[in-house]
C-alpha positions in Angstrom: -14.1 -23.5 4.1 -15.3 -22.4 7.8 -13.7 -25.3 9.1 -10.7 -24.9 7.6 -9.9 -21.7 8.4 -10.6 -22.4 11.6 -8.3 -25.1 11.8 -6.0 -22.9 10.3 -6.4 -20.1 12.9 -6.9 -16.9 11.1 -10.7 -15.4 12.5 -11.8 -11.8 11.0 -11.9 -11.0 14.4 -8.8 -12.5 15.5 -5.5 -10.8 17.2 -3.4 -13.0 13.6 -4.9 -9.7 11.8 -2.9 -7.5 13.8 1.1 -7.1 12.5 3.0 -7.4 15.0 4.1 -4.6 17.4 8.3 -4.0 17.1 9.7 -0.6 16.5 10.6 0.6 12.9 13.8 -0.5 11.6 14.2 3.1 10.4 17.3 2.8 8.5 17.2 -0.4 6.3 13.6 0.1 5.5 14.4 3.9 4.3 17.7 2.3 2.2 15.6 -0.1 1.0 13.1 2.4 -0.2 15.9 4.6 -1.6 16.8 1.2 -3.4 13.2 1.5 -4.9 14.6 4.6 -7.2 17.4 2.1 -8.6 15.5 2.1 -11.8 15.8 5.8 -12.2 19.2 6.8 -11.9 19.3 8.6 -15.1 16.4 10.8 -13.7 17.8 11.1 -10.6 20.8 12.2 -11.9 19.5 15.0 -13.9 17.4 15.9 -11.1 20.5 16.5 -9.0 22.1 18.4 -11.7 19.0 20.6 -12.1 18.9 21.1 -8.6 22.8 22.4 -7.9 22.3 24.4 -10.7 19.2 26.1 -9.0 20.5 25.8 -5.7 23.7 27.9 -7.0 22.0 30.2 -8.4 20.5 31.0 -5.3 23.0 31.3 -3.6 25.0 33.6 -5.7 21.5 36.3 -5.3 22.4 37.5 -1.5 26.4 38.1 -2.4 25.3 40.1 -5.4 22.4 42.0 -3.8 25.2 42.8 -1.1 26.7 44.9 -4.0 23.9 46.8 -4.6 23.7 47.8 -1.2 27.3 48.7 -1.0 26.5 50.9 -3.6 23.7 52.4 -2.2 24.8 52.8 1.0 28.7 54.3 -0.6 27.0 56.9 -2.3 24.4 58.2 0.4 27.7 58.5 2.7 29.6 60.2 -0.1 27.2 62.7 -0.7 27.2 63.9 2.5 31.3 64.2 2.1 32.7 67.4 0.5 33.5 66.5 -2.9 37.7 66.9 -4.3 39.0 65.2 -1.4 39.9 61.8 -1.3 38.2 58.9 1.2 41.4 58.7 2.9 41.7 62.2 3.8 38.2 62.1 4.6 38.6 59.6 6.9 41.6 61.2 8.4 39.3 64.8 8.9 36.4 62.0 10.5 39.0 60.4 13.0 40.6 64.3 14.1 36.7 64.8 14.9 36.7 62.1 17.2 34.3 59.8 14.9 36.0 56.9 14.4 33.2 54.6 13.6 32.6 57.4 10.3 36.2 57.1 9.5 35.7 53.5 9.0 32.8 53.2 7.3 34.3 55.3 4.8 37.2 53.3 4.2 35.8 49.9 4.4 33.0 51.1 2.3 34.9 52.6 -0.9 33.2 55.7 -0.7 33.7 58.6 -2.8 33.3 61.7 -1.0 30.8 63.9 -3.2 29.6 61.2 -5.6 26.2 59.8 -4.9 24.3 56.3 -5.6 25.5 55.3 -9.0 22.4 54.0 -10.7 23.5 52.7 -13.6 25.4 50.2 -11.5 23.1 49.7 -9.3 20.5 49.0 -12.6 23.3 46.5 -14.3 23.8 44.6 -10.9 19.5 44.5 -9.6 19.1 43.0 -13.6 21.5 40.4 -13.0 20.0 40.0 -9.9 16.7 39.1 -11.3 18.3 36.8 -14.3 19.5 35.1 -11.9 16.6 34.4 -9.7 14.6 34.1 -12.6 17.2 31.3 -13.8 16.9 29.5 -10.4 13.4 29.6 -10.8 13.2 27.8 -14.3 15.5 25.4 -13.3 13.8 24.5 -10.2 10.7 23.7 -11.8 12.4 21.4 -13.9 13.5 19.5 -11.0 10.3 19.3 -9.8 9.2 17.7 -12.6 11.3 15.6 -13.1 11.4 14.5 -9.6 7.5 13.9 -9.9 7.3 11.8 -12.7 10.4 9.9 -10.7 8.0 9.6 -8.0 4.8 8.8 -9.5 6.8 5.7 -11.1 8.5 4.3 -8.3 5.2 4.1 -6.3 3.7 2.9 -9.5 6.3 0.3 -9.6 5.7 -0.6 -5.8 1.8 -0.6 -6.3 2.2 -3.4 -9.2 4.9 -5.1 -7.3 2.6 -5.5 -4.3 -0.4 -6.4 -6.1 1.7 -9.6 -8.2 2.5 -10.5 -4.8 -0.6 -10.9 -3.7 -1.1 -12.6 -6.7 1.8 -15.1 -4.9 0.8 -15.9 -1.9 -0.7 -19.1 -0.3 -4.4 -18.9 0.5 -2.8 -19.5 4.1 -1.7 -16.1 4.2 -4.9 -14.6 4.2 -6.5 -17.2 6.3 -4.3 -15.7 9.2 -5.1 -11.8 8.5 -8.5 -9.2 8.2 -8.7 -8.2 4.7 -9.1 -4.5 6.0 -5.5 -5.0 7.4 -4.4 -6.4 4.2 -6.1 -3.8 2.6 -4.7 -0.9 4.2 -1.1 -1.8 3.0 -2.3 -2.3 -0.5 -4.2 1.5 -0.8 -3.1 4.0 2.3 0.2 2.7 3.2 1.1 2.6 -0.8 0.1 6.6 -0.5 1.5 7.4 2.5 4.5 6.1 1.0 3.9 8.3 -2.2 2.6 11.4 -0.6 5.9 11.4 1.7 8.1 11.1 -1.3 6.2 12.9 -3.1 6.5 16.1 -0.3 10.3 15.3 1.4 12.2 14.7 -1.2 12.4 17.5 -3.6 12.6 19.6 0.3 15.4 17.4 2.0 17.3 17.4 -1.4 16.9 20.9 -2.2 17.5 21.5 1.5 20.8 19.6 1.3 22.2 21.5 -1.6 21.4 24.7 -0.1 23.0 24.0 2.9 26.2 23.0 1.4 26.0 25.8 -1.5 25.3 28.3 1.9 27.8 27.4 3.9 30.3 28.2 1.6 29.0 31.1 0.6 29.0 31.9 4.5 33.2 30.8 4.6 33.7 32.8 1.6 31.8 36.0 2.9 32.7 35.5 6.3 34.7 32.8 8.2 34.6 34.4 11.7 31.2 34.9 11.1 30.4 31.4 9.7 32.1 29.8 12.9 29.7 31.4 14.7 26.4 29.9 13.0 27.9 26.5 12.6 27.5 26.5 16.3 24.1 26.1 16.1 24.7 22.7 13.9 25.6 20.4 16.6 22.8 21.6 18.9 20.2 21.3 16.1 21.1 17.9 15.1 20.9 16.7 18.9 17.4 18.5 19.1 16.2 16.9 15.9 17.3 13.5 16.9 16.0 13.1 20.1 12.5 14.5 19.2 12.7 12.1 16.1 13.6 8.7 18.0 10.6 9.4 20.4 8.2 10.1 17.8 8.7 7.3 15.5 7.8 4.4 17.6 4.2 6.4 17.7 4.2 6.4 14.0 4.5 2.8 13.9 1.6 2.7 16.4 -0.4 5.3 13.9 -0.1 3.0 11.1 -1.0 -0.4 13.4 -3.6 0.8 14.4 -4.9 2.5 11.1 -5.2 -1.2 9.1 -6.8 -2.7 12.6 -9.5 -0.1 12.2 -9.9 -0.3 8.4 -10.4 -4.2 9.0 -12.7 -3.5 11.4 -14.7 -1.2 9.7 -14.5 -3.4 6.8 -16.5 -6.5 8.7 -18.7 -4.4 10.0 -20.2 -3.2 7.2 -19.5 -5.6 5.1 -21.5 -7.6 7.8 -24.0 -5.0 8.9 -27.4 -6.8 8.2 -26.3 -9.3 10.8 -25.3 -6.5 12.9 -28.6 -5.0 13.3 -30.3 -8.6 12.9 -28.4 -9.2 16.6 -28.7 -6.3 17.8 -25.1 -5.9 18.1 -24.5 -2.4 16.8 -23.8 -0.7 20.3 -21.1 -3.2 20.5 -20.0 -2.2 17.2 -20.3 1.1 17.9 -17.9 0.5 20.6 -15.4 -1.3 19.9 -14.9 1.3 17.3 -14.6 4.0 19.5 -12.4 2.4 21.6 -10.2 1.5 18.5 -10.9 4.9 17.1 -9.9 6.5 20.5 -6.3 4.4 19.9 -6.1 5.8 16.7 -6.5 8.9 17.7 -3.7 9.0 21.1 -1.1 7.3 18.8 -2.0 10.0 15.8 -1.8 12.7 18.3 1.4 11.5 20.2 2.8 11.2 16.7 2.5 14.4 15.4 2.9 16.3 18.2 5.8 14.9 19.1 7.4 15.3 15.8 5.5 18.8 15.7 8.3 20.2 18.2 11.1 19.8 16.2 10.2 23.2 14.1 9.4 25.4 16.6 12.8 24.2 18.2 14.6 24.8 15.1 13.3 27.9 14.6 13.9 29.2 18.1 17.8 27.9 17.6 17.7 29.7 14.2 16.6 33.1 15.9 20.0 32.2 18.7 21.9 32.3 15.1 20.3 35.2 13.9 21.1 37.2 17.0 24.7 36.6 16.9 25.3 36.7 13.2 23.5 40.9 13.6 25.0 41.8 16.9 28.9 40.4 15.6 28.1 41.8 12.1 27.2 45.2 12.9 30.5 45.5 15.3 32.5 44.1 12.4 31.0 47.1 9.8 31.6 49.9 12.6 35.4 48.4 12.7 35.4 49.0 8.7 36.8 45.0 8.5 33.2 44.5 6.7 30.9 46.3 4.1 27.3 46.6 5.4 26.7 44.4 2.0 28.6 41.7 3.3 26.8 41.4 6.2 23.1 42.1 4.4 24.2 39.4 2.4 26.0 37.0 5.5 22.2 37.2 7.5 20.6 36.0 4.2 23.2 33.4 4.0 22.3 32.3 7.7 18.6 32.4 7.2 18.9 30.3 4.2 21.1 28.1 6.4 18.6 27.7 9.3 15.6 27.5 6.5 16.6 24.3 4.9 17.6 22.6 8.2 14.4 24.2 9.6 12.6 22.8 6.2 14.1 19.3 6.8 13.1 18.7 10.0 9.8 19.9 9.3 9.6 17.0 7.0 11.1 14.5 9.0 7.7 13.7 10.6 6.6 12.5 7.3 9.4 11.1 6.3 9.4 8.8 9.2 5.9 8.0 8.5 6.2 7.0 5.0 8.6 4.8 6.0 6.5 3.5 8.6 4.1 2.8 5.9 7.0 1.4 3.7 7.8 -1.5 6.1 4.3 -2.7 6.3 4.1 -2.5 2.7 7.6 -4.5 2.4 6.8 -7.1 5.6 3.8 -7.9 2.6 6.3 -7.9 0.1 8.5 -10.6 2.3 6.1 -12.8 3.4 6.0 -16.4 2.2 5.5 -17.4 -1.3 3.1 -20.4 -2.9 5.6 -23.0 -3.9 6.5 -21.7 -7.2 6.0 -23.4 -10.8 8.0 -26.1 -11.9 10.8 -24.6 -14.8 9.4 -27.5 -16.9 5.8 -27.8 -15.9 3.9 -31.1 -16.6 1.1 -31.0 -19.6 -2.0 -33.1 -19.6 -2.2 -34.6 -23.0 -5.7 -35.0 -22.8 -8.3 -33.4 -20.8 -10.6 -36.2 -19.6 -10.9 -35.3 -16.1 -9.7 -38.7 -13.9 -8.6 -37.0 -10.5 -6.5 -39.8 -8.4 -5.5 -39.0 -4.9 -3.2 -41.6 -3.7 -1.5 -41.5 0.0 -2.8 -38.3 0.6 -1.5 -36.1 4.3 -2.3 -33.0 5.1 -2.4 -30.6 8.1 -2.9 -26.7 8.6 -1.2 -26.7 11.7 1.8 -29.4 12.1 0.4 -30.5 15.4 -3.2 -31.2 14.2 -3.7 -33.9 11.9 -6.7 -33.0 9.3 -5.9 -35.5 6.2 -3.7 -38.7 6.5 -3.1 -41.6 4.1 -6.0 -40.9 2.4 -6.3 -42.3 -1.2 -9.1 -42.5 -4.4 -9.8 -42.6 -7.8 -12.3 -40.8 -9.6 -13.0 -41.8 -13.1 -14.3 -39.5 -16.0 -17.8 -38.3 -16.3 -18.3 -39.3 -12.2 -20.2 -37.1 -9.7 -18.3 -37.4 -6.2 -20.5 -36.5 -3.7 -18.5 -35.1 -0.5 -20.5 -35.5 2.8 -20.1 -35.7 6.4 -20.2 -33.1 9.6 -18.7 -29.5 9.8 -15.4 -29.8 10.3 -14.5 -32.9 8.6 -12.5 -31.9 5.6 -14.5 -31.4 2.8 -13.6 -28.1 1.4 -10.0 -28.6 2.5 -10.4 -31.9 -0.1 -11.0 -29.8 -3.3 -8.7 -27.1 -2.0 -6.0 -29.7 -2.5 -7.4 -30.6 -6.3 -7.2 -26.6 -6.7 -3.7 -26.4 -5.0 -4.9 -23.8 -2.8 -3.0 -25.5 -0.5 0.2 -28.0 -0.7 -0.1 -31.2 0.3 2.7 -32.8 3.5 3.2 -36.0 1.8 1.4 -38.4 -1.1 0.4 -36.8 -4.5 -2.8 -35.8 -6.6 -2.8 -36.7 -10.4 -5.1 -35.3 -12.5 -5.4 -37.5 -16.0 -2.1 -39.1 -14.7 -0.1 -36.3 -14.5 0.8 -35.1 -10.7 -0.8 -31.9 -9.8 2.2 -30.2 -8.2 4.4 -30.5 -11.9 1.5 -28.6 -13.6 1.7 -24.7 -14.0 -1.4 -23.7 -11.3 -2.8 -21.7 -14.3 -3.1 -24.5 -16.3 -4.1 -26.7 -13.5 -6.8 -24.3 -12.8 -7.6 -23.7 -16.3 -9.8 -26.9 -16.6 -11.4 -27.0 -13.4 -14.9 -25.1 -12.8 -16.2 -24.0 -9.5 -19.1 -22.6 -8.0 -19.0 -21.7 -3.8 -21.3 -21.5 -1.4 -20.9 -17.7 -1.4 -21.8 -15.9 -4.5 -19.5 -13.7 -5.8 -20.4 -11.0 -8.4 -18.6 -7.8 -9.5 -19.7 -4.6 -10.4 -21.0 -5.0 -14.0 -23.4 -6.2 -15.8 -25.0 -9.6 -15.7 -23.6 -10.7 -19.5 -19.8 -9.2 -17.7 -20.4 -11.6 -14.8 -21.3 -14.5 -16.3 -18.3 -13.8 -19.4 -15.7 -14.1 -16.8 -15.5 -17.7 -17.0 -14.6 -17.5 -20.6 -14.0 -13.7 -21.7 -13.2 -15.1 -25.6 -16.7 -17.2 -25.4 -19.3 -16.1 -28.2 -22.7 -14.6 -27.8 -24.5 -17.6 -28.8 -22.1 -19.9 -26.1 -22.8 -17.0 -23.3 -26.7 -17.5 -24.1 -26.5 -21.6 -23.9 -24.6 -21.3 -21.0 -27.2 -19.2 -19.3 -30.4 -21.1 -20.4 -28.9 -24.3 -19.2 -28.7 -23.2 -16.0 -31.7 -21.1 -15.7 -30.8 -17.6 -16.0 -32.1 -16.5 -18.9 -35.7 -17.5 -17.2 -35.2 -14.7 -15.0 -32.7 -12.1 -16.9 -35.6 -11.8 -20.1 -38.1 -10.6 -17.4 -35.3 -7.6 -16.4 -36.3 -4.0 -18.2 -32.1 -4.1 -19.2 -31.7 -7.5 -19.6 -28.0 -9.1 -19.7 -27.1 -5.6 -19.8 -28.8 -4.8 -16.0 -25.9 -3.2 -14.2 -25.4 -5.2 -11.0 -23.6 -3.2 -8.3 -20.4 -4.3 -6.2 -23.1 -5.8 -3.3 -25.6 -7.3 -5.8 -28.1 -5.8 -4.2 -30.5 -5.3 -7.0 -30.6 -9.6 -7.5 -31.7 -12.1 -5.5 -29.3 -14.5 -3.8 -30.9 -17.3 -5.9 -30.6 -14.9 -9.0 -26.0 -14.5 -7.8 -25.8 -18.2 -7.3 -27.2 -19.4 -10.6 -24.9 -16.2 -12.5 -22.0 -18.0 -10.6 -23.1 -21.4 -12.1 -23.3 -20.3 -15.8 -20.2 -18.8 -15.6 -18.5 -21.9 -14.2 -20.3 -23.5 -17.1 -19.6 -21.2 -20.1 -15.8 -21.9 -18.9 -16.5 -25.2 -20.0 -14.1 -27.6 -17.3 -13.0 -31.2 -17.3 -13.5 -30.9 -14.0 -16.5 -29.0 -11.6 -16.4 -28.4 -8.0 -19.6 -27.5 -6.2 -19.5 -26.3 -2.8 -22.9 -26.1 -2.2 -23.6 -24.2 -5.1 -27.3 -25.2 -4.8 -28.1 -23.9 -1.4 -28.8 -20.3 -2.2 -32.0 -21.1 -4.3 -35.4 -22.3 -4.1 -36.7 -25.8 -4.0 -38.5 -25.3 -7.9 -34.9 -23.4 -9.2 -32.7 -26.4 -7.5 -34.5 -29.3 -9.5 -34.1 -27.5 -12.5 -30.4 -26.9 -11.9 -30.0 -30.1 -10.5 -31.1 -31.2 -14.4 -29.3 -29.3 -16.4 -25.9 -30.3 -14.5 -27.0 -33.9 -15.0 -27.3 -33.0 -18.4 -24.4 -31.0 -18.3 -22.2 -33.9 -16.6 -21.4 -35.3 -19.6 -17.5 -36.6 -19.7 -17.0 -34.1 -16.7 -16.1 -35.4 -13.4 -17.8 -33.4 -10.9 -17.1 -33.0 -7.0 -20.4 -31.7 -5.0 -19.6 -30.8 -1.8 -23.3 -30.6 0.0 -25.2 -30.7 3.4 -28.6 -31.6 1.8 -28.2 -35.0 1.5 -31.5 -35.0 -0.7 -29.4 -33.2 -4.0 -27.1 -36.0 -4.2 -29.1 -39.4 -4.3 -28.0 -39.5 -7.9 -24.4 -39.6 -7.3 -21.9 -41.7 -8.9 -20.1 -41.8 -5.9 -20.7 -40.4 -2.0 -17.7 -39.9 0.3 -18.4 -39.8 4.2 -15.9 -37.8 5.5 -15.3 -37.8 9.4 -12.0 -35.9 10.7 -10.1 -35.8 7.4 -10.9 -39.2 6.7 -13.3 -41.4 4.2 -15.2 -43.6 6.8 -17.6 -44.6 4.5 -18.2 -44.4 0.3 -20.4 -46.1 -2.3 -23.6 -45.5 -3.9 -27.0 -43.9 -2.0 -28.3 -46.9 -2.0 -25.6 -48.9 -1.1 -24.7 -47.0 1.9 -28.3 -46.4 3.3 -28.4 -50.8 2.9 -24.7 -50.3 4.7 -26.7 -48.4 7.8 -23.6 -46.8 8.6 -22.1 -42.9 9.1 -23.9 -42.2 5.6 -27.2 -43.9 7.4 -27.1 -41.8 10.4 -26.3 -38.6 9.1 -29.9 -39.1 6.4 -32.0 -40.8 9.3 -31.0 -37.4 11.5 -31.5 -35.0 8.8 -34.6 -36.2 7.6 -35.8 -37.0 11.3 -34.7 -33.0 12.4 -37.2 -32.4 9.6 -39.8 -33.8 10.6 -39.5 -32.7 14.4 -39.4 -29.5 12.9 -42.7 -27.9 14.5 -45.0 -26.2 12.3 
């Protein structure tokens, strides 16, 4: 598998982890993420009714509590008047004292000279007042909830959208990225993307509706007033969108290089015995720092580049503010407003500014959940497997007779690997696959698998062609065991079930005394039920391989692929797995991929591959009497043995 993947060009280490570097495509990827919601209209819908039934509620508040101080402020000036006159001639006696400004705050504030603060209007209008807000309140948290169960299954959606991808596509794909890059879209991009829909959009759309419920409150209170604070608009919008165009390209960078370090992090410790084994860990350590450092610069340029655009807003805001009180107070000394109005109009203009002020405080993570959203759908979009024929192709028997006939293949379309190549395996054969690094023999039972699709010729397995099967049922038949031993966290019975989870006690127990696991699990203080953890750490790499083998076993193929399943254990263990999968061999056709030329002198057949090509097959025997490829490569082995001081 090295060699393939080197032939295919994607190294852990390599720059084909790295996405490439363009800036965010801001608007289709945010439409496209807004196209995400689709699915919840109905929800969204009552979300927006919930909201501009809130928002107006709101609204209404300041206008009313404007009344209550028109009535406070009426009857502290009327009490100060001599009662029995009227306001007018009140006004009249203000104005022949040369107080003007009092003889128009009585008018334009319907006083009634003598008559004090009427509380029990002022008690009816405070207790509508609080309905009200108490109303907006009520409503609002129903829009949040609703909005968060909207939320939760969008990204829910998105999360098992991206994961039956990656169910989809062609083991090329990951041969040409890290797994911590791949990784990072799967888990923090998906929750960028959540936490910034999660936190912007019950803000911008509450922020929306307030501004548009606001600024007619503004018109309706005001409209000298309101031209006034829509002068800020223009300027705010400039301010935001020039701030926001320089930051977003630095988001992008964030988010790069957030999977590069994940990936890197991810070999290293994944790799960290070998680390310390070469002494490399101050290289490690530093190209860490150095990736951590560019982490860091973009992060920082990010955020504080989209920090600005609230303190900006809020500095405009405050221009507003300023104008709105100086203009307002003029118009109430004129008597052409009520001191209420105006109470009520600077409200209005803070609750203007707010929401813009709110939005653009969210724009920063709004631009970086979409960020996150185009890497997550540049995953989505990448190249499919060739799908599933509509009418797949069913073996009728399942004897195991693999045929390969005219056989091409290439990773790269300018380096040949496989061409012309043709054979027939016959039930109940062992194919031995031998021959130097490099030559093709993991890339040959990748084909059989259909990890890969082939340029030209076919593969037929019992006579039908591979390619008009279903890969599941392809798949379904075929057993394998790789050089690397995989294991999950569970325990050893879980591990060794997952070749065939509807298998019996007594078949899991067969299965694991034929290949020599039960020697070693009866001697455990938990037995099959020892927990091994997500490293298996607590086993021995002898101990993982043979669990692999028994599961590939208890799954009970047509077919078995060994890539050197045997090279983890001992000397003693391998004869004794070496008989039981004689024994075990038994109207299976079997492919043994190996380097130890010694585990295969019993082989039906041995393939000497050289450059994606069969130089050389036949029998041990016949091919050490052949003193060809298959000759050379034994002699060498054996003689490096030998030379091998003590």
């Amino acid at each position: 598998m090295a060699a393939a993947r080197r032939q295919g060009g994607g190294g852990h280490w390599g720059a084909a982890g790295m996405p490439a570097e363009k800036a965010l495509n801001f608007g289709p990827s945010a439409r496209r993420l807004a196209g995400r919601l689709a699915p919840e209209r109905l929800g969204v819908i009552a979300v927006l009714v919930l909201g501009v039934i809130s928002v107006t509620l709101n609204v209404i508040g300041p206008k009313i509590l404007g009344t209550a101080t028109d009535l406070i402020f009426a009857g502290v000036i009327g009490k100060q008047l001599p009662p029995g006159v009227s306001a007018e001639q009140a006004a009249a006696a203000a104005r022949a004292a040369g107080n003007d400004t009092t003889a128009n705050v009585i008018l334009g504030q319907n006083v009634v000279p003598g008559v004090g603060i009427d509380f029990a209007a002022l008690s009816r209008v405070l207790l509508g007042v609080i309905v009200i807000y108490l109303g907006a309140a009520v409503f609002g948290y129903l829009q949040g909830y609703l909005l968060n169960g909207i939320v939760q299954r969008t990204v829910y959606t998105l999360r098992r959208d991206v994961e039956d991808k990656l169910n989809r596509l062609p083991l090329r794909y990951f041969d040409g990225q890290q797994r911590g890059e791949v990784l990072s879209r799967v888990t923090n991009d998906i929750d960028n993307v959540s936490q910034s829909l999660q936190q912007t959009m019950s803000q911008l759309l509450t922020s929306l509706l307030t501004v548009v419920g606001v600024l007619l409150m503004m018109f309706l209170v005001s409209p000298l007033l309101s031209v006034i604070a829509l002068v800020t608009i223009p300027l705010s919008l400039l301010v935001t969108r020039a701030i926001a165009k320089r930051s977003q390209k630095q988001f992008v960078a964030q988010w790069r290089h957030t999977g590069a370090l994940n990936g890197q992090i991810e070999e290293a410790f994944t790799g960290h015995e070998l680390v310390r084994v070469f002494g490399r860990r101050e290289q490690v350590e530093a190209a860490f720092t150095a990736k951590n450092e560019e982490l860091f610069e973009a992060g920082f340029r990010a955020q504080f580049i989209s920090g600005i655009i609230m303190p900006s807003m809020m500095f405009i805001g405050n221009l507003n503010y300023v104008a709105v009180a100086v203009i307002g107070g003029l118009r109430v000394a004129s008597g052409s407003m009520s001191l209420g109005d105006v109470q009520a109009f600077i409200q209005y203009s803070r609750q203007f500014t707010q929401p813009l002020t709110q939005a653009a405080s969210m724009a920063n993570l709004l631009q970086s959940g979409v960020a996150s959203a185009e890497r997550v759908f540049e995953l989505l979009d990448a190249p499919e497997q060739t799908p599933d024929p509509d009418v797949p192709a069913v073996r009728t028997e399942r004897r195991g007779r693999v045929a390969f006939e005219h056989v091409a293949f290439r990773y790269l379309p300018d380096a040949p690997l496989i061409e012309d190549l043709s054979l027939t395996v016959e039930p109940g054969q062992t194919v031995a696959i031998v021959g130097p690094t490099g030559a093709g023999k993991t890339t040959l039972v990748n084909l059989i698998l259909r990890f890969y699709e082939l340029d030209s010729g076919r593969i037929t397995l019992d006579g039908v062609d591979i390619a008009a099967m279903t890969r599941a049922d392809l798949r379904s038949g075929i057993g394998m065991v790789l050089q690397d031993a995989w294991l999950f966290g569970g325990t050893i019975r879980d591990n060794i079930a997952y070749g065939n989870p509807s298998a019996s006690e007594e078949q899991l127990l067969a299965a694991a005394r034929a290949t020599y696991v039960d020697r070693f699990v009866r001697s455990l203080p938990d037995g099959y039920d020892t927990v091994i953890d997500e490293e298996g750490s607590n086993v021995s790499a002898g101990e993982k391989q043979l669990i692999t083998i028994a599961r590939a076993f208890l799954s009970d193929p047509s077919l078995l692929i060994l890539d050197e399943a045997t090279s983890s254990v001992d000397t003693r263990t391998e004869v004794l797995v070496q008989r039981a999968m004689a024994a075990l061999r038994s109207d299976r056709t079997s492919f043994v991929i190996a380097h130890r030329l010694s585990t295969i002198r019993d082989a039906n057949l041995i393939l000497v591959m050289d450059s994606g090509r069969i130089v050389e097959q036949g029998t041990h025997d016949e091919l050490l009497a052949a003193r060809g490829a298959y000759y050379a490569l034994y002699n060498a082995q054996f003689a490096a043995a030998a030379a091998t001081p003590e």
